[in-house]
C-alpha positions in Angstrom: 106.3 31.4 25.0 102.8 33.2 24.4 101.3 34.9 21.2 98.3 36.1 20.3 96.5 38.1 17.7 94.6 41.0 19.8 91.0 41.7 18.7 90.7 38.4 16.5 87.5 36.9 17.5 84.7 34.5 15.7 82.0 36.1 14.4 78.9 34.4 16.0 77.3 32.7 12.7 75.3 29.1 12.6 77.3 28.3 9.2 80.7 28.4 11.7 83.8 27.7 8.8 82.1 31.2 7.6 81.8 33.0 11.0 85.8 32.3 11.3 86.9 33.2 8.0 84.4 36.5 8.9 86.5 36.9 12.0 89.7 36.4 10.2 89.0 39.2 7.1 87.7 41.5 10.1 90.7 41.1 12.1 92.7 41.7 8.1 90.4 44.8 7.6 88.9 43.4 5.0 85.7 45.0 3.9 83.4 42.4 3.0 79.6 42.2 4.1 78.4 39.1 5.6 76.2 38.5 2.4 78.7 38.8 0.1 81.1 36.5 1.7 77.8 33.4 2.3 76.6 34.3 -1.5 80.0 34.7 -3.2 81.2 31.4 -1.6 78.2 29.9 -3.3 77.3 28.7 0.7 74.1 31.0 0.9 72.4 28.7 -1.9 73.8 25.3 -0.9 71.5 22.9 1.4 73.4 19.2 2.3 70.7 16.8 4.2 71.1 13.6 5.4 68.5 10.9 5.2 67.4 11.2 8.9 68.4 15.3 9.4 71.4 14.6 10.9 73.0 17.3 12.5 76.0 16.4 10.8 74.4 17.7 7.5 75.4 21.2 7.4 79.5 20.2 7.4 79.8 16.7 6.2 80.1 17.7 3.1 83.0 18.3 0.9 84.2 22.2 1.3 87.0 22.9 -1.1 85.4 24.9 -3.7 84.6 27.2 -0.4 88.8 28.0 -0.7 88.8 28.5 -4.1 85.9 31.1 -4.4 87.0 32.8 -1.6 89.9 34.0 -3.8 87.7 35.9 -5.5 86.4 37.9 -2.5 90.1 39.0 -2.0 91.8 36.2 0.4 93.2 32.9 -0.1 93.5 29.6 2.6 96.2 27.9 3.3 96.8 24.8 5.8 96.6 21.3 6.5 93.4 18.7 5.7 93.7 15.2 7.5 92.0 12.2 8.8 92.9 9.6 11.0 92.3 7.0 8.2 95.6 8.4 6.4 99.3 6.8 7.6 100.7 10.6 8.0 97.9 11.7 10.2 100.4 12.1 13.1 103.0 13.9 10.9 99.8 16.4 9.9 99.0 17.1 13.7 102.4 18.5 14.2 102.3 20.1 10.3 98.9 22.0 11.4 100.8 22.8 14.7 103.6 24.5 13.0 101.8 25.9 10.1 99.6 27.7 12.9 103.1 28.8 14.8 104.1 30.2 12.0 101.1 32.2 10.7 100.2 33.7 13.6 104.2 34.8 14.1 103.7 36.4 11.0 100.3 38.4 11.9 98.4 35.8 9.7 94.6 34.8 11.5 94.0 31.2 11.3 91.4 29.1 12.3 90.4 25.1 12.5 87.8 22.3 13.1 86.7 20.8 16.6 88.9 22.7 18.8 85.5 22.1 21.5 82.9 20.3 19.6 82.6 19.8 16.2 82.6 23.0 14.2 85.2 25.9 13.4 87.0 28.1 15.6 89.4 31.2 14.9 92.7 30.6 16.5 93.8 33.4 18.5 97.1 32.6 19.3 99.0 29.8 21.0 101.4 28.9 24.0 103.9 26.0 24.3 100.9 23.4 25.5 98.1 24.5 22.4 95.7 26.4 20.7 93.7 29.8 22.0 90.6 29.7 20.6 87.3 31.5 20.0 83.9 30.1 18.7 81.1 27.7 19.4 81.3 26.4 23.5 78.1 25.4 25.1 79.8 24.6 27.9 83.6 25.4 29.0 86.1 24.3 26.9 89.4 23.5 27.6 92.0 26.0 26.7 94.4 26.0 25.6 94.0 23.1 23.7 96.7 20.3 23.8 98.3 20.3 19.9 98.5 16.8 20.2 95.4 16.0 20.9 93.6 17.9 17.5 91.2 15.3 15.9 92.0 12.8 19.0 88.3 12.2 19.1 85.4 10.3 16.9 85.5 12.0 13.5 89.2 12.3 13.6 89.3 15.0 11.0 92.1 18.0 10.9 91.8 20.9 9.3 93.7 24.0 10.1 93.6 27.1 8.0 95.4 30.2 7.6 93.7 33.2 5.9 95.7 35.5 3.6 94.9 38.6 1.3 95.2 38.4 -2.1 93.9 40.1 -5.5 90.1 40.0 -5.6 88.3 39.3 -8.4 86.0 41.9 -10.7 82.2 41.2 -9.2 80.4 39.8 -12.3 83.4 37.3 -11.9 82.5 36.6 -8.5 78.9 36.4 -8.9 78.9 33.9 -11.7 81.2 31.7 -10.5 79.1 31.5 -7.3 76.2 30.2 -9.3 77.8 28.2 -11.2 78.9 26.4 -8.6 75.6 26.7 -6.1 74.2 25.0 -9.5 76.4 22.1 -9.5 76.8 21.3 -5.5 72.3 20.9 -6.5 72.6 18.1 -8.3 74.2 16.1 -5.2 77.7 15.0 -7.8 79.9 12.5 -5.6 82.7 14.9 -5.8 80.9 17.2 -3.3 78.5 15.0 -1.5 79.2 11.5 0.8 76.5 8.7 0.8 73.3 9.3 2.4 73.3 12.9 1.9 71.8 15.1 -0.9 72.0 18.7 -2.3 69.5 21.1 -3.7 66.2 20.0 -4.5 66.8 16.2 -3.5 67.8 17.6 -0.1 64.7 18.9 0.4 62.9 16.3 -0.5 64.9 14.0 2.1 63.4 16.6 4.5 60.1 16.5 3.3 60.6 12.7 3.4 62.3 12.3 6.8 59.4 14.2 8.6 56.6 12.1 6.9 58.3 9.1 7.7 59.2 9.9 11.3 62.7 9.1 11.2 64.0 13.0 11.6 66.2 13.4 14.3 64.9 15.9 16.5 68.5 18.0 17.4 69.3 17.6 14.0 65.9 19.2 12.9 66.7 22.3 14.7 70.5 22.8 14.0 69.3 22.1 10.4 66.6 24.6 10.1 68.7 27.5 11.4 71.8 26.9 9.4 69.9 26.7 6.1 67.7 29.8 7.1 70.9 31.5 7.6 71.6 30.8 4.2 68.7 31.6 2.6 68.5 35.1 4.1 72.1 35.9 3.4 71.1 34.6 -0.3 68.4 37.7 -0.3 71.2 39.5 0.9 73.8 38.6 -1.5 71.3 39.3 -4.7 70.3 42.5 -3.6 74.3 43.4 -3.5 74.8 42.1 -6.8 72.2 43.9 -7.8 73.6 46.9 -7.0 77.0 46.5 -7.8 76.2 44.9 -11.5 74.8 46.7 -14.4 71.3 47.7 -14.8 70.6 45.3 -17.0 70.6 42.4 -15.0 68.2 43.7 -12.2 65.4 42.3 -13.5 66.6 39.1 -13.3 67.8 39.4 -9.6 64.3 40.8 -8.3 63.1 37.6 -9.8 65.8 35.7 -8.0 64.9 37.6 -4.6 61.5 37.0 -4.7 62.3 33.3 -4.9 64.9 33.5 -2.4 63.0 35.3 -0.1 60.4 32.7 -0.3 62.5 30.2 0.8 63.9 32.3 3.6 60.4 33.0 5.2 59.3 29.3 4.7 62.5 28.0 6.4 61.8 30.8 9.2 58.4 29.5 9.5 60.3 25.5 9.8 62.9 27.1 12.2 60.2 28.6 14.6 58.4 25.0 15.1 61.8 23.6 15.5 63.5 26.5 17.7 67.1 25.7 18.3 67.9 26.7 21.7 64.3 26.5 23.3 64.0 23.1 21.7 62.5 20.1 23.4 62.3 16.5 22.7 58.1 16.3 22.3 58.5 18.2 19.2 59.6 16.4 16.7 57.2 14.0 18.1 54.6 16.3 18.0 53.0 15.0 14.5 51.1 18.4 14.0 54.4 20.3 14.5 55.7 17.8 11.7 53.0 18.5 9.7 52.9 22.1 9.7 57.1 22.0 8.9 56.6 19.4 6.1 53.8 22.5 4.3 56.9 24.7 4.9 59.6 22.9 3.2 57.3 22.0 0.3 56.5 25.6 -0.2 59.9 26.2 0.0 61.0 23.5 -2.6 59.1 24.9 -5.3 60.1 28.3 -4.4 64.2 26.8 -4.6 63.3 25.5 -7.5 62.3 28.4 -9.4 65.4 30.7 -7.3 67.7 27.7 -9.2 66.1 28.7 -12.9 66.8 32.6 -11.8 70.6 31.8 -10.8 71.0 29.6 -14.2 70.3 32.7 -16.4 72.2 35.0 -14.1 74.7 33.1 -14.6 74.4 32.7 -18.7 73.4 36.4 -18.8 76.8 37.1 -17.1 
């Protein structure tokens, strides 16, 4: 037996757990703008670094405050979370295998970790062997893939999510709660981040410190830099929505937000054009004037986070 959700497809996005929950609300005709979901989810502001860049950095954190603010966009996640280090890992496998069965039966768009490599891809459907999938593949991936052998490699992690609509959320809800939390994931708190790694300002400095030091690794460097310009440019993105969709009052408060923000974007734009992702090469992160130049960057954009922090903290009290 076959079945498949027709026209459900991963958006294309660096931040891939938010390209699939994209694909999912488009395929639920869902009308939210790829701003608003990065800023409302609090991700647009977030930045998670590892000591020596890892590339690991932009999901090894942990995600499920991402679930519960998506409620207020309008949609809600369901599904199973697992490692291999847990005695019911096995019994999980088949739980994510049925709870994916079930939703996709039901019209419900799912999606799940390391179906290729390791980041998120939208389910499409399934058959009797495995998934149907749709997301990341630098090279050709095998599909479908087997249900038994989800998280069968090194991380050993399973996570497989359904998407669901539900009541959203009035905006000035939305947007505070989103700061509130983007506020709190900064000050690197253990419930959020693993050894190793830091959040907001200290993340940058790690950056900063990793490039002086020459200990950044060089795919890392790249996949960093484009995730977190993502982010920042979505975060420009997501302030000027709330600016509109708020009252009057606040807006000048956000301008002073967007200028920050934007800062930050075009300073991280600047980092992710000496580290480009898909032309990179290994000479560049040995290249101690490319390091130089990106280390300027990142400071610039530091101070500029820093002061886009102090905006979203009296956002967030004005709201």
């Amino acid at each position: 037996m076959e079945n498949r959700l027709e026209n459900l497809k991963w958006k294309p996005m660096w931040v891939t757990h938010l390209g699939c929950i994209k694909g999912c609300l488009d395929y639920l005709d869902m009308d939210v703008s790829d701003a608003w979901l990065f800023g409302a989810t609090g991700h647009a502001f977030l930045i998670n670094m590892h000591e020596q860049v890892c590339p690991s950095g932009p999901t090894a954190w942990h995600t499920e405050m991402l679930f519960k603010l998506g409620k207020n966009l309008g949609y809600e996640i369901d599904g199973v979370f697992s490692h291999k280090g847990k005695p019911d890992f096995e019994e999980s496998r088949k739980k994510a295998w049925e709870h994916v069965k079930k939703s996709i039966d039901d019209g419900i768009p799912c999606y799940g970790w390391e179906l290729a490599i390791p980041e998120f891809y939208v389910v499409t459907g399934y058959d009797e062997e495995g998934y149907h999938f749709s997301g990341p593949m630098p090279e050709p991936a095998k599909i479908p893939k087997p249900w038994q052998e989800l998280a069968a490699g090194d991380i050993g992690v399973i996570e497989m999510y359904s998407v669901k609509p539900t009541k959203p959320a009035d905006d000035a809800t939305t947007v505070k709660q989103a700061f509130e939390f983007a506020l709190e994931h900064a000050r690197s708190p253990k419930k959020w981040i693993y050894d190793k790694y830091k959040a907001g300002l200290e993340g940058f400095d790690l950056w900063i410190k990793a490039l002086e030091t020459d200990t950044a690794d060089g795919f890392g460097m790249a996949y960093n830099a484009a995730v977190w310009l993502e982010c920042r440019a979505y975060a420009v993105g997501f302030l000027k929505e709330a600016k509109e969709r708020l009252d009057d009052r606040f807006a000048p408060l956000f301008d002073e937000a967007i200028a920050h923000y934007d800062k930050v974007a075009r300073k991280l734009k600047r980092v992710e054009e000496l580290f480009p992702f898909h032309t990179r090469k290994p000479e560049h992160i040995k290249d101690e004037a490319r390091r130089n130049k990106a280390i300027e960057a990142l400071k610039v954009a530091r101070d500029a986070e820093t002061l886009g922090l102090k905006s979203l903290q009296k956002i967030a009290e004005a709201l």
